[in-house]
Residue, then its C-alpha position, 0 to 999 in steps of 0.5 A: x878246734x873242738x874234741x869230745x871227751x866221754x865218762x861211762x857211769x850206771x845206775x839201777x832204777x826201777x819204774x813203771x810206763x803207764x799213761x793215767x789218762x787211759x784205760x788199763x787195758x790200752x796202757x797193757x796194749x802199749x806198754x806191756x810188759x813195761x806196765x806192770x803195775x809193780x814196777x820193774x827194774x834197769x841196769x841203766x848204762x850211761x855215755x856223757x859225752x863233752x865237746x868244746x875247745x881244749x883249755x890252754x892252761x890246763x889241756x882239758x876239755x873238761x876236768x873228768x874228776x868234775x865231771x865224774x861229780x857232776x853225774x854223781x851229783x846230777x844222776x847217780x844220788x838222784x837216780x841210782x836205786x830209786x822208784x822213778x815214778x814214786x821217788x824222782x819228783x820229775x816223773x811224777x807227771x812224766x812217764x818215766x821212758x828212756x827218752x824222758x830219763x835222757x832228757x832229764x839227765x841232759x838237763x841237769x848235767x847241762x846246768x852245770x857244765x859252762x856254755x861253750x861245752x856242748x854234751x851229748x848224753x848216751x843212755x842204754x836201758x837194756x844192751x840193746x835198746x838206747x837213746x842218744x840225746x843233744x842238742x847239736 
């Protein structure tokens, strides 16, 4: 028997969607708004989202206080309050999207998590707009 189990978390960031291989006006066609070329910021909202077997000993799928540090560790110290493109070496040579911010998020907390824990990351860029990364 496998259960899910769920941690809210946020940050705020701020970043920039352009592609250097193309003009500025193409970037402005695409992007828009989202181009600005001084950036502009989220309040970003976060859903992870753990499956797996429930432990015998302990009755945990996982323990929530690691998992509140592993996105403390993982996202919240690297993230919150930062320039995505300036700050997070990741971005330098990514478009900071809500798709590739999911999938750095996924990435790091995977890392750490054992590997019969299956996750599932939630990330609202906007309370209307968000993306749901897995690998399930």
């Amino acid at each position: 028997m496998k259960l899910t189990v769920s941690r809210k978390a946020h940050f705020n960031a701020a970043h920039r969607l352009y592609n250097s291989n193309w003009s500025d006006d193409k970037n402005d066609q695409v992007f828009g708004k989202c181009n600005n070329p001084n950036f502009h910021g989220h309040n970003y909202e976060l859903i992870v989202s753990v499956t797996g077997p429930v432990n015998v000993d302990t009755g945990y799928v996982i323990d929530m206080t690691l998992l509140k540090e592993i996105i403390k560790q993982e996202v919240e110290d690297n993230l919150d309050h930062k320039n995505l493109n300036l700050d997070v070496k990741e971005f330098e040579s990514i478009n900071p999207t809500a798709e590739n911010i999911c999938i750095y998020i996924y990435n790091n907390i995977k890392a750490r998590l054992n590997s019969n824990i299956d996750l599932e990351i939630t990330l609202y860029e906007t309370p209307r707009n968000f993306v749901k990364y897995s690998e399930i």
